[in-house]
Every structure is written in structure tokens, then in C-alpha cells.
DOBA-937824 format. One record per residue (C-alpha): residue in one letter; chain; x, y, z. Coordinates in steps of 0.02 Angstrom, whole numbers, plus 50000, padded with zeros to 5 digits. Last residue first. Layout:
REM residues N
+------+-------+-------+-------+-------+
: rest : kette :     x :     y :     z :
+------+-------+-------+-------+-------+
:    A :     A :     X :     Y :     Z :
...
+------+-------+-------+-------+-------+
***
This chain:
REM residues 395
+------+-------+-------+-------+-------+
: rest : kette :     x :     y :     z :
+------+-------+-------+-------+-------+
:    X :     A : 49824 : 49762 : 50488 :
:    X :     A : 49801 : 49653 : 50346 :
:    X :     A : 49732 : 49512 : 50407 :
:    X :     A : 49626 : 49532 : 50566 :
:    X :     A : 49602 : 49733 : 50489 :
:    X :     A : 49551 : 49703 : 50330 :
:    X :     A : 49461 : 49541 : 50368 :
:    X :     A : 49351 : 49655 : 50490 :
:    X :     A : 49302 : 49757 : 50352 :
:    X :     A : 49245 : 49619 : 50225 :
:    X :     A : 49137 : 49554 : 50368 :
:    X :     A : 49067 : 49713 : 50434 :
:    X :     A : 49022 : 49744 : 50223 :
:    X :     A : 48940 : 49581 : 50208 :
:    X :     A : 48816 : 49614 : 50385 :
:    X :     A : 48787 : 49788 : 50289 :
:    X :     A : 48737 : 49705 : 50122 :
:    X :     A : 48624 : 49597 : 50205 :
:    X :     A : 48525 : 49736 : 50316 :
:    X :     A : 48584 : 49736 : 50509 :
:    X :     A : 48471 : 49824 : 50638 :
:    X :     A : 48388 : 49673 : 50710 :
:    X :     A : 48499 : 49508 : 50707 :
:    X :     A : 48453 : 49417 : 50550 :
:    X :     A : 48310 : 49344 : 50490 :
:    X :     A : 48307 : 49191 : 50383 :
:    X :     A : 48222 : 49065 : 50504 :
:    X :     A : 48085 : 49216 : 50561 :
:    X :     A : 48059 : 49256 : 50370 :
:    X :     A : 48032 : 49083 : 50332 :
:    X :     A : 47899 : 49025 : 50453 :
:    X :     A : 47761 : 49082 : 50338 :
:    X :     A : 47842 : 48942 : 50219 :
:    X :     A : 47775 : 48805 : 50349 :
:    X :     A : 47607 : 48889 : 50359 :
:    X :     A : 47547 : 48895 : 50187 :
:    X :     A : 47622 : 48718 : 50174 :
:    X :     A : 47512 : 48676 : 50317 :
:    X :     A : 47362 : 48754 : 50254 :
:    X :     A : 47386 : 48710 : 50062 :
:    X :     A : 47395 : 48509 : 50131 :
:    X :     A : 47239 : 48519 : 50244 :
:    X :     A : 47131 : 48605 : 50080 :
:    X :     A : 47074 : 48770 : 50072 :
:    X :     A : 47072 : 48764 : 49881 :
:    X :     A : 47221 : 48786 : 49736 :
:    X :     A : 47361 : 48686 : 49843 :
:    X :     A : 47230 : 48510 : 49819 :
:    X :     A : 47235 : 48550 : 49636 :
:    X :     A : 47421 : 48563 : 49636 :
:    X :     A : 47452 : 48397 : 49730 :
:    X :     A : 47331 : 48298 : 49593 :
:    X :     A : 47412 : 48397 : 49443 :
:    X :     A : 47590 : 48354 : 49496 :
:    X :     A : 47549 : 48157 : 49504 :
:    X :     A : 47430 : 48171 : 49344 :
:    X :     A : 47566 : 48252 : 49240 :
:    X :     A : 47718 : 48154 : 49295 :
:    X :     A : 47889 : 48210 : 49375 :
:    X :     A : 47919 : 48045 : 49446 :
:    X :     A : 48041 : 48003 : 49313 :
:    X :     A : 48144 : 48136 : 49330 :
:    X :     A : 48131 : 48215 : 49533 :
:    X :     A : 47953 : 48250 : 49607 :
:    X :     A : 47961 : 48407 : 49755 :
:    X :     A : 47810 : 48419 : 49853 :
:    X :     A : 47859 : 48580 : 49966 :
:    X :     A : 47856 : 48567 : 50147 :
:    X :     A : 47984 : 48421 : 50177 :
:    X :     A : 48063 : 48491 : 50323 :
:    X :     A : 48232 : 48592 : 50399 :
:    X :     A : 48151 : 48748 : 50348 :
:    X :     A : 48312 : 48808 : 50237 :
:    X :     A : 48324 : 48641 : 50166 :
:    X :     A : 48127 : 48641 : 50114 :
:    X :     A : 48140 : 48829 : 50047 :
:    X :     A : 48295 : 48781 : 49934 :
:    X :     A : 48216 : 48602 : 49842 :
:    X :     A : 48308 : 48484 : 49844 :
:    X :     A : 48281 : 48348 : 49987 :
:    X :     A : 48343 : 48239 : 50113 :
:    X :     A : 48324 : 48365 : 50257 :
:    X :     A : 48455 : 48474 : 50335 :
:    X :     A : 48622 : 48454 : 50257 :
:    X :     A : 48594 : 48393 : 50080 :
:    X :     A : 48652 : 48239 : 49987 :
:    X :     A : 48575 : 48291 : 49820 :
:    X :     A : 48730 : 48209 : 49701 :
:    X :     A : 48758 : 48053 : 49828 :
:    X :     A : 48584 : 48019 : 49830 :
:    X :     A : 48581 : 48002 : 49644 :
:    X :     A : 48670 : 47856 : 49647 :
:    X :     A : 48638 : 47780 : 49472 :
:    X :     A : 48762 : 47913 : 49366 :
:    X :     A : 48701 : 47920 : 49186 :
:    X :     A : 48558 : 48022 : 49238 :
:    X :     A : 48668 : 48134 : 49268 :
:    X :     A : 48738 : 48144 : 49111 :
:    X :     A : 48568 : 48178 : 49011 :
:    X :     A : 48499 : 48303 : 49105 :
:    X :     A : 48446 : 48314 : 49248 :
:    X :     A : 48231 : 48326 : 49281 :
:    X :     A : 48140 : 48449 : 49401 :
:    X :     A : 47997 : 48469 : 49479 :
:    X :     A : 47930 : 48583 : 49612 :
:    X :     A : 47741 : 48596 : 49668 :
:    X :     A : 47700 : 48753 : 49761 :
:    X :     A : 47632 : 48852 : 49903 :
:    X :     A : 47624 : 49056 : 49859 :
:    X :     A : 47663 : 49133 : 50022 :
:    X :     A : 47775 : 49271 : 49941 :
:    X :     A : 47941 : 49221 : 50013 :
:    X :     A : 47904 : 49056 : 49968 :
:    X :     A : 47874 : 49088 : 49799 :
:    X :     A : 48048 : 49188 : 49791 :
:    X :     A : 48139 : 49033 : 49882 :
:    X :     A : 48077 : 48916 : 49730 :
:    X :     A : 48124 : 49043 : 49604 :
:    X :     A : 48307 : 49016 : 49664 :
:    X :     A : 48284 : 48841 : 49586 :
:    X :     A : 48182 : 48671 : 49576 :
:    X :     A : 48039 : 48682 : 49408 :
:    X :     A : 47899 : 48775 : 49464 :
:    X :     A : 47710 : 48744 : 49456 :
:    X :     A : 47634 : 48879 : 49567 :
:    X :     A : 47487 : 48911 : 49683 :
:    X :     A : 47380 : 49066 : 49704 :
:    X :     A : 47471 : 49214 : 49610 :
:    X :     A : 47415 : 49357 : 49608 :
:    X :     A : 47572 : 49440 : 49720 :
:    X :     A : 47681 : 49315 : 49613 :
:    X :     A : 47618 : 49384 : 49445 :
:    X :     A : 47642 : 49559 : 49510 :
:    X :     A : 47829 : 49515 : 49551 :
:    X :     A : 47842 : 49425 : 49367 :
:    X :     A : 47782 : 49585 : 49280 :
:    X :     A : 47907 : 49711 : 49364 :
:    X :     A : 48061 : 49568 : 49340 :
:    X :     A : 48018 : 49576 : 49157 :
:    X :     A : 47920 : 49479 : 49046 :
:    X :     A : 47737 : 49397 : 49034 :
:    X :     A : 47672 : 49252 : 48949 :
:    X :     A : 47482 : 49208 : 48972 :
:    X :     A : 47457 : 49037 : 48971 :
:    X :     A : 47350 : 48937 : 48835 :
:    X :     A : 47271 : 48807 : 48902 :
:    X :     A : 47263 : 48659 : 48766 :
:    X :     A : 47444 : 48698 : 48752 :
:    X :     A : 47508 : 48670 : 48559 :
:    X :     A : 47585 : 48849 : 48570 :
:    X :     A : 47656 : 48832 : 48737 :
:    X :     A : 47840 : 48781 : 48649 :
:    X :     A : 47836 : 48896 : 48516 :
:    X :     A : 47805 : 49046 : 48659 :
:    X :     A : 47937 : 48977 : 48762 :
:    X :     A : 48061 : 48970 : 48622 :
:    X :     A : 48016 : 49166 : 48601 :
:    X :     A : 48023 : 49215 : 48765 :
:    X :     A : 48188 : 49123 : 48806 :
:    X :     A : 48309 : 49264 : 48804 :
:    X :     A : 48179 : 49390 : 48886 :
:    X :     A : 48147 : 49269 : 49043 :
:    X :     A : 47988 : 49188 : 49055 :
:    X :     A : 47827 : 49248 : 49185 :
:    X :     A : 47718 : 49088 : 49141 :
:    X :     A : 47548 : 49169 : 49208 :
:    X :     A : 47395 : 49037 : 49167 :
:    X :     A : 47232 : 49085 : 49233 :
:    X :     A : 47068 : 48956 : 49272 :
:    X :     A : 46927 : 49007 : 49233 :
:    X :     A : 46841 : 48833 : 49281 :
:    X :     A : 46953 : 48727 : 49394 :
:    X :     A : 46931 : 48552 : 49378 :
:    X :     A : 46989 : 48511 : 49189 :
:    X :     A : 47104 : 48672 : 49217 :
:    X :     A : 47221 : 48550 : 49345 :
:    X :     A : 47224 : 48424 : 49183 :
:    X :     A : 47281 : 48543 : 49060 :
:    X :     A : 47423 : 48615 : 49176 :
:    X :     A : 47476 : 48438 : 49205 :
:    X :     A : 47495 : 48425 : 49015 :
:    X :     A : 47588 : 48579 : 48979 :
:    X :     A : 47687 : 48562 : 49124 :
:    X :     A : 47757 : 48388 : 49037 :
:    X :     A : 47791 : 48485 : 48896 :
:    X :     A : 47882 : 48632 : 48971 :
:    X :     A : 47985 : 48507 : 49075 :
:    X :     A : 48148 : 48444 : 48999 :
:    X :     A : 48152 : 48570 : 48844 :
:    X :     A : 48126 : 48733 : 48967 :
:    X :     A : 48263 : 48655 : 49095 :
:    X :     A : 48397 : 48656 : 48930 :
:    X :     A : 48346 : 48830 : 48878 :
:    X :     A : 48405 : 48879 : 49063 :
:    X :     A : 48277 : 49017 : 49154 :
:    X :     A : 48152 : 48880 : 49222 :
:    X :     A : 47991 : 48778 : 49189 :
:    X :     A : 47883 : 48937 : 49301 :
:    X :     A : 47705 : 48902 : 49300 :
:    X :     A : 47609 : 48993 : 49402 :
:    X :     A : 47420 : 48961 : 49422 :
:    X :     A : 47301 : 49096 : 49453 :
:    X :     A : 47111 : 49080 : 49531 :
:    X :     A : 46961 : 49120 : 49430 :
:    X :     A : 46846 : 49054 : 49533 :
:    X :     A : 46787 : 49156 : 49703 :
:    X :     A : 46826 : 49058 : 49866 :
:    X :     A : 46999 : 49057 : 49860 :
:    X :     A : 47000 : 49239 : 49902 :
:    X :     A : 47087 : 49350 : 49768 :
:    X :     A : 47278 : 49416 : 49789 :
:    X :     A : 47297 : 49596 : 49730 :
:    X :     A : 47147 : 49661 : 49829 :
:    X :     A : 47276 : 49725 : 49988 :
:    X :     A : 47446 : 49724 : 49932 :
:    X :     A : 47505 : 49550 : 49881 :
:    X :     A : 47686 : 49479 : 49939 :
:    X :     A : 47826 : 49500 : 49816 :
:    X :     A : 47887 : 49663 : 49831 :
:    X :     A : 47879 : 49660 : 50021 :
:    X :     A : 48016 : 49508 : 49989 :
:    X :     A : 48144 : 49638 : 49940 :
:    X :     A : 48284 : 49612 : 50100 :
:    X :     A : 48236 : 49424 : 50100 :
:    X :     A : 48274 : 49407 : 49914 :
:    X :     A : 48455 : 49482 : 49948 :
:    X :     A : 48492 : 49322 : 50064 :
:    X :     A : 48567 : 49373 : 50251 :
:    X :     A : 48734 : 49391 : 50284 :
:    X :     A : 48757 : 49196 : 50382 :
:    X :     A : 48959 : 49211 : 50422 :
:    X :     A : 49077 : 49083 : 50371 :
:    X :     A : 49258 : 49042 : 50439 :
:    X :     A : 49305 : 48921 : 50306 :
:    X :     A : 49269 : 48736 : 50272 :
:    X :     A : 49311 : 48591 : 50383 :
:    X :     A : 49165 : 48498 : 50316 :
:    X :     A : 49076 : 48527 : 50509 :
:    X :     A : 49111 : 48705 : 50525 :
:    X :     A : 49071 : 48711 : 50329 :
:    X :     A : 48890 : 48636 : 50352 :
:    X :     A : 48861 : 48748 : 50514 :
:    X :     A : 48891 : 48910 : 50419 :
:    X :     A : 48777 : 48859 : 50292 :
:    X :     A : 48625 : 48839 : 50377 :
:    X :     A : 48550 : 49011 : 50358 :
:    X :     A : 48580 : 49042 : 50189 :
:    X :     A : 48689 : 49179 : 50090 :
:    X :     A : 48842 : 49134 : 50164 :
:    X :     A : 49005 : 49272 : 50179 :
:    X :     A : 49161 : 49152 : 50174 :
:    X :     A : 49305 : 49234 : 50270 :
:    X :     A : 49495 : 49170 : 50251 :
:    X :     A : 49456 : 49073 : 50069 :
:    X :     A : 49639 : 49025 : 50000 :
:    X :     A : 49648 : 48842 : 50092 :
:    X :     A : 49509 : 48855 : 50188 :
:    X :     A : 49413 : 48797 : 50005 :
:    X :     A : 49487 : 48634 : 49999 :
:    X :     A : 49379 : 48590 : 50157 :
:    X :     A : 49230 : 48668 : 50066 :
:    X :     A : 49274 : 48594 : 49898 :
:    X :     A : 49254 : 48409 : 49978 :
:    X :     A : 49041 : 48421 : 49972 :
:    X :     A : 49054 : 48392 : 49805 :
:    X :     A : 48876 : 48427 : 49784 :
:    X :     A : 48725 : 48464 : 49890 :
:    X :     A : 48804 : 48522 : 50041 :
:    X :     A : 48937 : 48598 : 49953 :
:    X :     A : 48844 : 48733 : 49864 :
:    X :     A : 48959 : 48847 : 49831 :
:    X :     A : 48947 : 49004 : 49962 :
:    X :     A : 48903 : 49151 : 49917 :
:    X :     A : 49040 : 49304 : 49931 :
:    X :     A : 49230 : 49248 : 49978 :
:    X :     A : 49342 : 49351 : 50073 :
:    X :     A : 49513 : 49343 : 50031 :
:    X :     A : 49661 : 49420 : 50139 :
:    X :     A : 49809 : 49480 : 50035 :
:    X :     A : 49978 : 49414 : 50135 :
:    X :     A : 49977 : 49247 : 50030 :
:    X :     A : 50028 : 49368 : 49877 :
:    X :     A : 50071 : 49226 : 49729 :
:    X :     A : 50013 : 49082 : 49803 :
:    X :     A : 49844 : 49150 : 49874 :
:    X :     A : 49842 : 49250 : 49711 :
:    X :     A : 49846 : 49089 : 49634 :
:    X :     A : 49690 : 48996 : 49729 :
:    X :     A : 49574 : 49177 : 49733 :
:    X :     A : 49572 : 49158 : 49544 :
:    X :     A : 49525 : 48993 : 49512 :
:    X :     A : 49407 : 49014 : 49636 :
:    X :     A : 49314 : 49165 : 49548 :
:    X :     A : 49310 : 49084 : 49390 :
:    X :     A : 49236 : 48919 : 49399 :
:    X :     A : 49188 : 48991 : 49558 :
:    X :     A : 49055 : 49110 : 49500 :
:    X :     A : 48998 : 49186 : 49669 :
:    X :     A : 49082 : 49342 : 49703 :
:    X :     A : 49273 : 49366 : 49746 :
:    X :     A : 49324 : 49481 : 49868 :
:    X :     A : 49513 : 49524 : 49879 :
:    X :     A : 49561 : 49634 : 50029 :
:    X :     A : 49682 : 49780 : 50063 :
:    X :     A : 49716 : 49769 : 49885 :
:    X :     A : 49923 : 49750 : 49819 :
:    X :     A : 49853 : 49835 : 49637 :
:    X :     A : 50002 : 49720 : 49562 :
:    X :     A : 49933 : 49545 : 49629 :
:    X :     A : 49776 : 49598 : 49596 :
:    X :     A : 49827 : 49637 : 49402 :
:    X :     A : 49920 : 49483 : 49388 :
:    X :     A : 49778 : 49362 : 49475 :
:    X :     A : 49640 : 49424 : 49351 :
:    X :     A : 49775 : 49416 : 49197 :
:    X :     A : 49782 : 49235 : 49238 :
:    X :     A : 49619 : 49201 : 49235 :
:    X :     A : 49568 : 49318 : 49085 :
:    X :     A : 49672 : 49197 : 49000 :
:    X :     A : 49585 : 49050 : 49056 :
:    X :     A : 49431 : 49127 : 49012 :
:    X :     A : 49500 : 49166 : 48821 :
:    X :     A : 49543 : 48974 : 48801 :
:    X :     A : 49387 : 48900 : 48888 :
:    X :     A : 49247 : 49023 : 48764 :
:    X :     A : 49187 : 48876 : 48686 :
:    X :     A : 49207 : 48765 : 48840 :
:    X :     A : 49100 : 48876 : 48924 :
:    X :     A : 48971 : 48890 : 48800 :
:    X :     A : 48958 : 48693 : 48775 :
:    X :     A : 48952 : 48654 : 48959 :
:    X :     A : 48835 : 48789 : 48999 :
:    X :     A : 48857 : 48974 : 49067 :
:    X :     A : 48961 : 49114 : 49022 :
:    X :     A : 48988 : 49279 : 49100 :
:    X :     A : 49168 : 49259 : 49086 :
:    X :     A : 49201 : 49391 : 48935 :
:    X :     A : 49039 : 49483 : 48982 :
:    X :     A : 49133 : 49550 : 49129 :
:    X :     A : 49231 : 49675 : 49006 :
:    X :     A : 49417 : 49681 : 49066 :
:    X :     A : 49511 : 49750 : 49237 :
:    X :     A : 49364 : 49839 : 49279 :
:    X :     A : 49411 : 50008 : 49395 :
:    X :     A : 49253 : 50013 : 49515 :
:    X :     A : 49211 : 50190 : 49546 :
:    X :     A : 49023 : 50156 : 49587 :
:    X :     A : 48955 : 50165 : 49417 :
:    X :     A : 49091 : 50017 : 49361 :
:    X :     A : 49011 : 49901 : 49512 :
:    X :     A : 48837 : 49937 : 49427 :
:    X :     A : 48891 : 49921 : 49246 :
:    X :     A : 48985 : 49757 : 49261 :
:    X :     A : 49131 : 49691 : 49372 :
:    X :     A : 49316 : 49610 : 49359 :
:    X :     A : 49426 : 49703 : 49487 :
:    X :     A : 49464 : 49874 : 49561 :
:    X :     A : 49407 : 49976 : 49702 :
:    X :     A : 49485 : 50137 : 49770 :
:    X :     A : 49418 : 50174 : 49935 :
:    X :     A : 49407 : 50378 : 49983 :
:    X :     A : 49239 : 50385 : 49997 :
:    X :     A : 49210 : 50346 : 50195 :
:    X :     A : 49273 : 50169 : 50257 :
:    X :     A : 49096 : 50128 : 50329 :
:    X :     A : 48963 : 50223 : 50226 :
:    X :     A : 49070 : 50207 : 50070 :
:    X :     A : 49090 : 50004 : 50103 :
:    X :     A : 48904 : 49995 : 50130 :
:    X :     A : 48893 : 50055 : 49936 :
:    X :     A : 49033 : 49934 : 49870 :
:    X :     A : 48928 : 49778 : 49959 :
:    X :     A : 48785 : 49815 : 49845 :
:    X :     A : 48873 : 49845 : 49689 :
:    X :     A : 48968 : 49679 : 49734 :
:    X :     A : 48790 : 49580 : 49740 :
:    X :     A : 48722 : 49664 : 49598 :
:    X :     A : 48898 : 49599 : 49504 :
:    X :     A : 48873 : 49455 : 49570 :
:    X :     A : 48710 : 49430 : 49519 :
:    X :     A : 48784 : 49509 : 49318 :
:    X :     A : 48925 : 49369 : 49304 :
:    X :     A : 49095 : 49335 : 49351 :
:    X :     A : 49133 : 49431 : 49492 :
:    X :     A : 49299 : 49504 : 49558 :
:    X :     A : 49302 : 49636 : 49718 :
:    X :     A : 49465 : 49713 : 49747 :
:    X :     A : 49480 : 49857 : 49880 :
:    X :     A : 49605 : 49960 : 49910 :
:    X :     A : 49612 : 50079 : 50055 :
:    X :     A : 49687 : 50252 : 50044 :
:    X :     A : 49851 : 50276 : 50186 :
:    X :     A : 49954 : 50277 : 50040 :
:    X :     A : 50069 : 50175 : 49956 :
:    X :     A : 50000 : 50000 : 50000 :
+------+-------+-------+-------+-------+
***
């Protein structure tokens, strides 16, 4: 360090992290003051705050097998050039932001190169689900691991993973956005209820389970008369959505942006969603749910599939039912993801049945499992982390 400035590096490798590392940049300012410098990998929102990129993140912002491994040669390279340029700006702290195929890579050589630079690392990868080895591997260059759910500390204390701190999840700190205003959400008791169905944001989920929600949608609207569709889809896959519903005998009614999907939630009376973050945002809004989900074709080349979804808290994988500790949700894994079996649990969610009530009640219990201590917000609890490691480390 040349000066009594702090430096901060944050690297992400795609557009959540770099919300995540705009967010953490912000309660920086109102800790360290606005002197920090910041450099590192980030998009536009780090970049508006003074972050200096070292390249474009849209060269790493990759994801699939066949896209990464397209783009391999010029990632690697961005790799190395990563560690150089931290190496050379000397930081006060390295935080690197989700991504790991990138991210780690990173934090693992500038440990070697500069093993005086403390790194922080920002979401945790999910270890009690898979490879549940990297967290142990992890303590090696990770000093400070920053967890997005509630359990997670306790999985890498007993994996022999990093020092990890519970920051709160981002969807927590916006959940009033997804819960109905008063009117939005209409009594069961009048017809015309809303059904989500949400097959996921990956081309590759749409093709394993659009046409099997097709047909359990079709059943569910044999029984419920005016019934309403919402598939909220993401931009990229509008248009293969749209080709893909266009045979539906119920026709749903497609709708775009993060503005339309929030309203669609606060409608919404149950939902059909294939297993993801979206799972965590229904919860949030006290919609109840059916979650599916099939692997693709090279995972369902491996027999043991306990030993892929070997989770923590509760056999199970789907993010709301870890987080509870209990099998709330009806989740149906490849080949028991089947029209009739979905349809059946769905029509029970879409009345005042037993099993809507006590799912209705197990997800209310959410925001008091995910809270955390009063006064902190999750990009402060980050920022007292990211601090602290300054001074523990750095001095």
C-alpha cells in the first residue's frame, strides 16, 4: 500500500454478482468513507460506483458446458490476467463473488502469489449438495466466506470449510415486493384463481419440462373453471417459450420483466415450478408450490443420485425445504415428474385444503428462520465482514 487510501478488489463473474458487489461497494462508502479505490472484474453497477474493471465481465459471463468450453481458452486467459493485476494493485482485501469456475481459480493463485492479501469469499458453493470436499479445499485460500443461507455456516464448520458468516439472502431484503397488497391476491373462494408456471431460466430446463407442464396444467384446468395461466419467462427464452406453449390446450399468458413477474407472484395462488432460486421467491411470497425437476442427460448416467443431492438438513432439493429443515414443498425428481401426480398435489394447493394450510404455514415461518439480528440489512452484515478481514489480516 502507498498511501494511507484503502484498496479494495472485488471480482465477479457474472451480472448477480455483480448486483451483489454493487451492493457491498455502497456499505463500504458508509463505513470506510469515499476515499476506497476499488478494482477488479465487474459490470455496469460496480463500474458506476468507481470500480476500475480490469476487462469487460461479459468475457466470463458464460454458462453451459458447450458455452463455456467455447469460450475455455480466452477465460483461462482472463484468469491469469485476474491474478496479475491483483497481485500488482496489492488490495487491502480480495472479494470474489459467486462464479467459482472463475472466481476460485482466481482467489487459489493469488493465494500463492501474495499469501499476505486476505480473501473474502461472497456466496457460498453449494457443498452440501455437491462435492461436498470443495469446502475443506476451500480454507485453503478462502479466510472469510460470507453465506447467503441460514444453515451454511454449520455445514462448513463441520466439512472443515472456512470461517463463514450467515449475511442474510438479497430476496429476504425485497420480499415486500413479492407479497400482495391489499385486493391483489383474490379469496379462494371466488373462481378464477392463478396458476404459476415457472419451467426455468436455462433453455435446457425449458426442453425437459415445458411439455410435461403443459399436460399437468391441462388436467388441473379440467377442475378449475377460469382458470389463469401466468408463465413469467425470461427475455432470452420468450420466444422458444412461446413455440413451445403453442400446442397447450390452456393457453398461458406470457409475461416479461422482473416488474411483471413480482405482480404475477402477488396474484398468484399456487405455482408449478421447476427446483431453483424461484423456489425461495414463491416462498417468500406465500404462494405454496409443486417443484419438479429433471437432469439432464449425464446425470442420469450416474445411478446414485443420493450422493449428488446429499443435503444438510432434510433429504431433499428444493431451497425453501432445506432452509426449513422439512419436507414442505412436494418436490418430484425425473421420472416421477408426471402430469397426473403434479396435477393431483396442485389442485389440492388451489382450495382450502389440509395440505395448502400447512404448506401455507410452513413457508410463513421463513422470514423468522432467515432473519438476522435486528438492525443489520444483508449488504451491511457483508460489508462488517469484509472490514474486519482488513484489519485481522492486513492490519
Amino acid at each position: 500500500m502507498t498511501d494511507s487510501k484503502p484498496t479494495v478488489c472485488i471480482v465477479a463473474g457474472e451480472e448477480s454478482g455483480d448486483l451483489l458487489g454493487s451492493e457491498l461497494i455502497k456499505a463500504l462508502n458508509e463505513r470506510l468513507g469515499e476515499g476506497v479505490r476499488y478494482c477488479g472484474v465487474g459490470g455496469e453497477r460496480m463500474t458506476a460506483l468507481g470500480l476500475k474493471s480490469f476487462f469487460d465481465i461479459s468475457d466470463v459471463s458464460v454458462m453451459g458446458l458447450t458455452a463455456v468450453l467455447a469460450r475455455l481458452p480466452r477465460i483461462v486467459r482472463r484468469v491469469y490476467q485476474t491474478v496479475e493485476a491483483v497481485v500488482a494493485a496489492d488490495p487491502d482485501v480480495l472479494v470474489i463473488v459467486d462464479s467459482p469456475d472463475f472466481t476460485h481459480n482466481v482467489a487459489k493463485r493469488v493465494r500463492k502469489r501474495a499469501p499476505h492479501i486476505p480473501i473474502v469469499g461472497y456466496v457460498s458453493p453449494s457443498v452440501w449438495a455437491w462435492r461436498p470436499g470443495r469446502a475443506r479445499k476451500m480454507s485453503v485460500y478462502v479466510d472469510e466466506l460470507l453465506a447467503l443461507l441460514p444453515f451454511e455456516p454449520e455445514v462448513h464448520q463441520r466439512l472443515g470449510g472456512p470461517r463463514t458468516h450467515y449475511v442474510g439472502h438479497p430476496l429476504t431484503e425485497n420480499s415486500a415486493d413479492l407479497r400482495p397488497r391489499e385486493g391483489e391476491r383474490s379469496p379462494l373462494s371466488e373462481s378464477g384463481k392463478v396458476l404459476l408456471v415457472l419451467p426455468g431460466s436455462r433453455g435446457s430446463e425449458i426442453d425437459r419440462l415445458l411439455g410435461v407442464f403443459g399436460e399437468t396444467v391441462a388436467e388441473v384446468a379440467r377442475d378449475q373453471p377460469g382458470l389463469e395461466v401466468v408463465l413469467p419467462a425470461v427475455s432470452h427464452l420468450e420466444d422458444r417459450i412461446r413455440d413451445g406453449v403453442s400446442n397447450w390446450p390452456v393457453k398461458p399468458q406470457i409475461v416479461c420483466g422482473q416488474d411483471a413477474k413480482k405482480a404475477a407472484f402477488r396474484r398468484a395462488h399456487a405455482a408449478l415450478a421447476a427446483s431453483g432460486t424461484v423456489s425461495l421467491e414463491l416462498a417468500l411470497s406465500g404462494v405454496p408450490m409443486v417443484v419438479a425437476y429433471k437432469v439432464d442427460w449425464f446425470f442420469r448416467r450416474i445411478k446414485d443420485l443420493n450422493r449428488i443431492f446429499r443435503f444438510s438438513n432434510v433429504d431433499s432439493f428444493v431451497l425453501p425445504n432445506i432452509i426449513l429443515g422439512a419436507k414442505a414443498i412436494p418436490e418430484f425428481l425425473d421420472d416421477e415428474v408426471q402430469p397426473d401426480v403434479l396435477a393431483g398435489h396442485l389442485k389440492a394447493l388451489l382450495c382450502d385444503s389440509a395440505e395448502r394450510r400447512e404448506q401455507v404455514g410452513e413457508l410463513a415461518r421463513l422470514d423468522e428462520v432467515m432473519r438476522l439480528p435486528d438492525g443489520y440489512s444483508q449488504r451491511g452484515a457483508a460489508a462488517d465482514v469484509v472490514v474486519a478481514a482488513m484489519t485481522e489480516y492486513r492490519g
